[in-house]
N, C-alpha and C positions, 0 to 999 in steps of 0.2 A: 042445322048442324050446331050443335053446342059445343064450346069450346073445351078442349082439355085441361087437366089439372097446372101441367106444364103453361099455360098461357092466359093471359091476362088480360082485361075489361078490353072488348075493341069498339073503337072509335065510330062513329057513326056521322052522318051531313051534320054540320053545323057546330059540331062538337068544339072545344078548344082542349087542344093538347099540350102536356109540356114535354119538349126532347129532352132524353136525358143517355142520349150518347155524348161521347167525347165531342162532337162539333158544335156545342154548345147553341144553338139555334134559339133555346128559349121556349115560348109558349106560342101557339100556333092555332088557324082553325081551319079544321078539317073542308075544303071545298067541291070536292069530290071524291067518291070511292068507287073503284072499277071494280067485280067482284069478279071476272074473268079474269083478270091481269095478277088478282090477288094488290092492287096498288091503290093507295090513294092521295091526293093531289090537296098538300097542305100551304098555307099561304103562311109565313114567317114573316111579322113585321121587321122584326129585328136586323135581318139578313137580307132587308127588302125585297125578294122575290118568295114566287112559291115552289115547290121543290115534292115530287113523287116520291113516298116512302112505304116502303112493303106494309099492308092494312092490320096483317096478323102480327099480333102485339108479341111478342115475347120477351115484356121488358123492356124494351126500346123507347117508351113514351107511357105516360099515364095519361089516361082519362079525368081532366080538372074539370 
């Protein structure tokens, strides 16, 4: 399934992401992605814990 025009580089095991919503979280690395749930389970050092965020990119996070 390739992704659409509307949506941006997604994240994959191992990856390191940076949030760039308002809750400022910072740079992150992908630890798991459920592809049923559409979710995947990022570790934030910053925030010291890790935290589930929707997998399909739209903007929400880049691919560093």
């Amino acid at each position: 399934m390739s992704p659409s025009p509307r949506h941006h580089k997604r994240a994959i095991d191992g990856d390191f992401i940076k949030d760039l919503t308002s809750q400022k979280r910072s740079l992150g690395m992908v630890m798991e992605i459920n592809k049923d749930t559409r979710m995947m389970y990022v570790n934030f050092p910053k925030i010291g814990r890790p935290v589930w965020l929707m997998w399909e990119n739209y903007g929400h996070y880049i691919v560093v």
